[in-house]
Short mmCIF file of the C-alpha atoms (twelve columns), coordinates in Angstrom:
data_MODEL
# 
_entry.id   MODEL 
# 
loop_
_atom_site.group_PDB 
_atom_site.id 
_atom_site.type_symbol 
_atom_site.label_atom_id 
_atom_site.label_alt_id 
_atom_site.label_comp_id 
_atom_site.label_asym_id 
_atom_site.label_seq_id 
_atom_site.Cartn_x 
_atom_site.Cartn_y 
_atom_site.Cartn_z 
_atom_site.pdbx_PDB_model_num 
ATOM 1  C CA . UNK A 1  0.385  1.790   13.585  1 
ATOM 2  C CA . UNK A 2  2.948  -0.250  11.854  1 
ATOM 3  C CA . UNK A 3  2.049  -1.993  9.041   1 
ATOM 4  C CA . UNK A 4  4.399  -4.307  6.975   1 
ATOM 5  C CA . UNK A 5  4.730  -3.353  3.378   1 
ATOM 6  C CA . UNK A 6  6.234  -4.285  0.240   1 
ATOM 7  C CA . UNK A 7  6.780  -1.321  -2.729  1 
ATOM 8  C CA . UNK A 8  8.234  -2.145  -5.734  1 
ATOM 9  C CA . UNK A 9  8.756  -0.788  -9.205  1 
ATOM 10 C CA . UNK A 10 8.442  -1.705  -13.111 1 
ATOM 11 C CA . UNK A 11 7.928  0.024   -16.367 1 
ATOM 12 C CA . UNK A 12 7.290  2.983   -14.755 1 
ATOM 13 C CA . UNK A 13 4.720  2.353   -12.219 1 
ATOM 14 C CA . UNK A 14 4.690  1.532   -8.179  1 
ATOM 15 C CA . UNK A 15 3.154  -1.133  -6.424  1 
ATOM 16 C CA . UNK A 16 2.638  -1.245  -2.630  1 
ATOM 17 C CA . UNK A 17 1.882  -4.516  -1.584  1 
ATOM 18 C CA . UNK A 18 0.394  -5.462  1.969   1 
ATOM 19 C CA . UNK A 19 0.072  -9.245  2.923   1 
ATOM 20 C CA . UNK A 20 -3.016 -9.567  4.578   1 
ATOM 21 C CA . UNK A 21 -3.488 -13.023 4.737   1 
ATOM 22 C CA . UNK A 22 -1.965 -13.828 8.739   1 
ATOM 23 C CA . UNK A 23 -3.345 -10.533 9.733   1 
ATOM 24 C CA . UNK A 24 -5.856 -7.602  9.028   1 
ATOM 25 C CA . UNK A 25 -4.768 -4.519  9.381   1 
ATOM 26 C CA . UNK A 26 -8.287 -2.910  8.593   1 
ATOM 27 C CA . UNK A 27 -7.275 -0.559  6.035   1 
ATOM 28 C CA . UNK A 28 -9.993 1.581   4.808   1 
ATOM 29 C CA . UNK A 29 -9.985 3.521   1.127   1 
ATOM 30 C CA . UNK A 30 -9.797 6.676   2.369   1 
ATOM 31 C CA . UNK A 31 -6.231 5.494   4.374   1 
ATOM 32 C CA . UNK A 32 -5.072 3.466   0.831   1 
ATOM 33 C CA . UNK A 33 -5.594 7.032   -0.562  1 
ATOM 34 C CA . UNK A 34 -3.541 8.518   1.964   1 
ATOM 35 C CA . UNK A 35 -0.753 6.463   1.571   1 
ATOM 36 C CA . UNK A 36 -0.933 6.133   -1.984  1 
ATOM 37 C CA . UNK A 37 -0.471 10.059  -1.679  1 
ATOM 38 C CA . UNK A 38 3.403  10.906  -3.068  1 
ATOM 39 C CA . UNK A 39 3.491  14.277  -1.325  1 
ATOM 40 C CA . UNK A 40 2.341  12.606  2.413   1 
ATOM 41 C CA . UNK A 41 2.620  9.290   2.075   1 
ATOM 42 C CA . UNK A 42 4.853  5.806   0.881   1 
ATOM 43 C CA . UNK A 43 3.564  7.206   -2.463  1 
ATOM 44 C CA . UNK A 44 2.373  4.804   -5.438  1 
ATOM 45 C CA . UNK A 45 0.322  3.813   -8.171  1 
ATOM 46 C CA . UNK A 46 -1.383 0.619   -7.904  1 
ATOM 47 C CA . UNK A 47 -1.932 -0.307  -4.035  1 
ATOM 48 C CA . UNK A 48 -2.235 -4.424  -3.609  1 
ATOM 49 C CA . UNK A 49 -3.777 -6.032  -0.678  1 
ATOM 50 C CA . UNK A 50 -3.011 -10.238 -0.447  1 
ATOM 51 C CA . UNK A 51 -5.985 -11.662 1.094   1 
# 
């Protein structure tokens, strides 16, 4: 599955941000945690979700 994504960076941190708000793409914690993952996944800090 393809979802859309944003990352971006600032004082050290990363932000993934997914726009939610036209469609749901049913993410669950335990996939936020995978792709939050640096090792396996887009790899970040905070993970956003616009609703």
């Amino acid at each position: 599955m393809m979802i859309p994504f944003y990352k971006m960076h600032g004082l050290g941190n990363d932000f993934v941000i997914v726009d939610e708000r036209a469609r749901r793409h049913g993410l669950s914690p335990a996939r936020i945690a995978a792709l939050a993952d640096r090792h396996r996944g887009i790899g970040c800090d905070q993970f956003v979700v616009l609703r």
